[in-house]
C-alpha positions in Angstrom: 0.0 0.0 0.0 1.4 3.2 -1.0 2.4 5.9 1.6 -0.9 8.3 1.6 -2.7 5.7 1.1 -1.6 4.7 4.6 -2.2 8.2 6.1 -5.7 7.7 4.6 -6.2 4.8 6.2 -4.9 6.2 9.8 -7.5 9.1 8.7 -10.3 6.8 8.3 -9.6 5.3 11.7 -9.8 8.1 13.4 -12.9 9.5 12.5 -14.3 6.0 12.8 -12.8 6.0 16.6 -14.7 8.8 17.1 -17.6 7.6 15.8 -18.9 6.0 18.4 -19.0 8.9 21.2 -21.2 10.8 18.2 -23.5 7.9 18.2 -24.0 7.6 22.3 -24.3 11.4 22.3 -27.2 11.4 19.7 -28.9 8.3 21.0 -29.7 10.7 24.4 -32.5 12.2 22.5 -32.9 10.6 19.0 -34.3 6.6 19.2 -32.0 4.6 17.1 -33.7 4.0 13.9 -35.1 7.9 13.6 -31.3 8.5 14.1 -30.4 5.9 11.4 -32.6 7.9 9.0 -32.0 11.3 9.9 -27.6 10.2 9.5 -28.8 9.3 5.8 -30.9 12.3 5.0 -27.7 14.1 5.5 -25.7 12.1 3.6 -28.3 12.4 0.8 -29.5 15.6 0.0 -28.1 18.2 -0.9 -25.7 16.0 -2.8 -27.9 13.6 -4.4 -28.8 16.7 -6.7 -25.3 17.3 -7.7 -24.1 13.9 -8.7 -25.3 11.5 -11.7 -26.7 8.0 -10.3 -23.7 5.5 -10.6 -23.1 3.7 -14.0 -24.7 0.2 -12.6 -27.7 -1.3 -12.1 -30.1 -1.0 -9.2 -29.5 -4.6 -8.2 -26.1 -3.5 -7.1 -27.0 -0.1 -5.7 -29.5 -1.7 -3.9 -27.3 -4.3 -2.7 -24.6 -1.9 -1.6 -27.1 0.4 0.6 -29.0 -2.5 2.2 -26.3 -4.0 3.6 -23.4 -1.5 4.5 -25.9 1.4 5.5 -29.4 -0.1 6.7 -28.2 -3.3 8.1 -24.8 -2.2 9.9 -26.5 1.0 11.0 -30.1 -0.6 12.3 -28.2 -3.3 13.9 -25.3 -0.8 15.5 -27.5 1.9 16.7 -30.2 -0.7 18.1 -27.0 -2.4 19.8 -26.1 1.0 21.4 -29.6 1.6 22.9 -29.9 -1.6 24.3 -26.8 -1.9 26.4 -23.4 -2.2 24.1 -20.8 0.3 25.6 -19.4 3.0 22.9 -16.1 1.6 23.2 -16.8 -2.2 23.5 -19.0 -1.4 20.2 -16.2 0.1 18.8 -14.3 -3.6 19.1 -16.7 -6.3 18.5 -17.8 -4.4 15.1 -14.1 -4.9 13.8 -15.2 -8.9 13.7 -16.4 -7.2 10.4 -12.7 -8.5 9.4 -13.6 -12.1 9.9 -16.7 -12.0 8.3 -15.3 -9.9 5.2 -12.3 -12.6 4.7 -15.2 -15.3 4.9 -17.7 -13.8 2.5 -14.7 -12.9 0.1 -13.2 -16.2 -0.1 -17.0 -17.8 -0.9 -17.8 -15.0 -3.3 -14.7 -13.5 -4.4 -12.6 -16.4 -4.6 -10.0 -15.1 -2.7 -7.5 -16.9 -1.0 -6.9 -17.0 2.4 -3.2 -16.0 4.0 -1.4 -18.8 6.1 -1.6 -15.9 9.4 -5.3 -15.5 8.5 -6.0 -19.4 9.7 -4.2 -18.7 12.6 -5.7 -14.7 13.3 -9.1 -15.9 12.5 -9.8 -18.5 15.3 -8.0 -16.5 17.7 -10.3 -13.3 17.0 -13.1 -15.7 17.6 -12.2 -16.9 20.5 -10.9 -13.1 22.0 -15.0 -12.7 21.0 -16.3 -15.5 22.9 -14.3 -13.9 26.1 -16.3 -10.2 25.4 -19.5 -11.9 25.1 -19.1 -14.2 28.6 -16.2 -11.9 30.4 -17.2 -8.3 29.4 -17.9 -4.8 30.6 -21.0 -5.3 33.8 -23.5 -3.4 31.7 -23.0 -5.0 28.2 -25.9 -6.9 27.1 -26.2 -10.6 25.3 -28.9 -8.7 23.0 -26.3 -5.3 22.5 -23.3 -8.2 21.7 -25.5 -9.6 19.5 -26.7 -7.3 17.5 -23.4 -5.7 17.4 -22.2 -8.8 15.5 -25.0 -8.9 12.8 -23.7 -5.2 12.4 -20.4 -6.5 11.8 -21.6 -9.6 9.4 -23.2 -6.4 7.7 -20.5 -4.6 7.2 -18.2 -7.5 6.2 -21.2 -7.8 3.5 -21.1 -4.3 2.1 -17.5 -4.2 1.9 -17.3 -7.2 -0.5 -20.3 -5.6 -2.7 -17.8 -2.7 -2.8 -15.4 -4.6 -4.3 -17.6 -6.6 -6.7 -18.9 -2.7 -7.4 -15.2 -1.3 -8.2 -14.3 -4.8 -10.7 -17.7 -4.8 -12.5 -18.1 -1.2 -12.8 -16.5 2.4 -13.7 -18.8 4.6 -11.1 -17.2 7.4 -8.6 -17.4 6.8 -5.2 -19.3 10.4 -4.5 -22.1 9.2 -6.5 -21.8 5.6 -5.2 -22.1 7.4 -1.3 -24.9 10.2 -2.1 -27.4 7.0 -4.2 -26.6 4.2 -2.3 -27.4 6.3 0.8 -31.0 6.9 -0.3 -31.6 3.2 -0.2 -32.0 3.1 3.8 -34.0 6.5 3.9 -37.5 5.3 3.9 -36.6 1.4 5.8 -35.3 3.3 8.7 -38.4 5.8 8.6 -40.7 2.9 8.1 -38.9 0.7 10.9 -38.9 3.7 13.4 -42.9 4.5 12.9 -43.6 0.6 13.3 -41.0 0.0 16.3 -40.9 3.5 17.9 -44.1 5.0 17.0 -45.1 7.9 15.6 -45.1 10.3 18.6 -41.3 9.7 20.1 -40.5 10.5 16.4 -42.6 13.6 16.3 -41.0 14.4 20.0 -37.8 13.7 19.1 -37.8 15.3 16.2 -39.8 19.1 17.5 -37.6 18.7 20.5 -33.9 17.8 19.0 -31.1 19.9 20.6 -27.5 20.7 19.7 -25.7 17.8 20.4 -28.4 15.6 18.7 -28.2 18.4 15.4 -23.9 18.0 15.4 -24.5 14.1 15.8 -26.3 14.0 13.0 -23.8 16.0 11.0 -20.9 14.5 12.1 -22.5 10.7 11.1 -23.8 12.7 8.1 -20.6 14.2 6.8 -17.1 12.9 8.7 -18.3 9.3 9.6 -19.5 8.7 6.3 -18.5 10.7 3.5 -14.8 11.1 4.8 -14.7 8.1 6.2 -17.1 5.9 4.4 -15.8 7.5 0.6 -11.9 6.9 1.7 -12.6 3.7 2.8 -13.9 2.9 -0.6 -11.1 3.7 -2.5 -8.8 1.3 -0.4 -11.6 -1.4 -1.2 -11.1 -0.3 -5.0 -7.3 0.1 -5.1 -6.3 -2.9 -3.3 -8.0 -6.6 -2.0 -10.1 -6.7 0.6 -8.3 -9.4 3.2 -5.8 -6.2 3.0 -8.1 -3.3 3.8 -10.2 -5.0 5.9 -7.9 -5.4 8.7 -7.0 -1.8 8.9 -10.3 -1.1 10.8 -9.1 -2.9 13.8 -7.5 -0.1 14.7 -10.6 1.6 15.3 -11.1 0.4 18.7 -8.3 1.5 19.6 -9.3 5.3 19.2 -13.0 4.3 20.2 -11.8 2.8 23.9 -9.9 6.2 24.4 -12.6 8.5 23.5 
């Protein structure tokens, strides 16, 4: 990997570190899936308007924004609610590593390193001793969903690779359309599961740190972090991006 990629990388990590404290913060007054869709409205508009739809069809867009936007960010910011701590969400969603290398190798065809039979089992096992051994107020339901955010995740980022082989699109485009595909699930799940009036509430009655959340998911989290991210997926394979995120934690347990 070339040299700025690297510092890209280290940037990506950081914003991702700090991430998590933006969700906890906006989780105070926003319920998770109003949060989920308001974080994608801002991703969206205005810059949906200012870039063409990517050159690929909606099977793949589709694809892309089901899996890394709603399902990671449903599953996360439910996860978060219901008892995972910011910075022991911060490590269990880098098992996003193991479940990238294992969708890559089944759909990708990509072969697996001798360290990564070795790494792999052992991350497994350092998960096992979160879920049984972990902080006194995380939650078997928080750990849980915390992993199908990570399964999630490890989805999306092998439909980003398929996306950058099969196709010539830009990855503003591929950010500003692929985020409208969660807009109106998360609306949708947050009527049925939340009701109407804590969205109306929560919504009339947002404050500050809820408005900067929003923008900070909206624009650092993912279109600096998410859109930087996507390049390393497109320049180089994905068993050696992937593992760069499990630095994140580390920048997620100090903040």
């Amino acid at each position: 990997m070339h040299t700025k990629d690297k510092f890209l990388a280290a940037l990506v990590i950081l914003c991702w570190g700090l991430n998590f404290v933006a969700i906890k913060w906006g989780l105070e007054g926003i319920p998770p899936l109003l949060l989920g869709a308001l974080r994608f409205v801002g991703v969206v508009f205005p810059a949906i308007l200012l870039v063409p739809r990517p050159t690929m069809p909606w099977r793949w867009l589709l694809a892309y924004g089901g899996a890394i936007s709603l399902g990671q960010f449903s599953f996360l910011f439910c996860a978060m609610k219901f008892g995972m701590p910011a910075g022991m969400a911060s490590l269990v969603l880098q098992s996003q590593v193991v479940f990238t290398l294992l969708f890559a190798m089944i759909w990708l065809g990509e072969r697996w390193q001798p360290h990564h039979w070795v790494a792999l089992p052992l991350a497994g096992a350092g998960l096992y001793l979160i879920a049984t051994h972990g902080e006194g107020n995380l939650t078997l339901l928080g750990f849980v969903l915390t992993l199908c955010a990570a399964a999630c995740w490890g989805l999306g980022n092998v439909i980003n690779r398929q996306i950058g082989l099969r196709y010539q699109t830009t990855l503003p485009s591929l950010i500003a359309w692929g985020g409208l595909v969660p807009i109106l699930p998360f609306f949708a799940l947050s009527w049925l599961f939340e009701g109407p009036e804590l969205m109306a509430s929560s919504l009339l009655n947002i404050s500050w740190q809820g408005f900067l959340c929003v923008l900070y998911l909206s624009f650092v989290a993912t279109w600096l972090g998410y859109g930087l991210w996507g390049r390393l997926l497109m320049r180089y394979p994905v068993a050696q991006v992937a593992p760069l995120s499990l630095l994140v934690p580390c920048v997620g347990m100090v903040a």
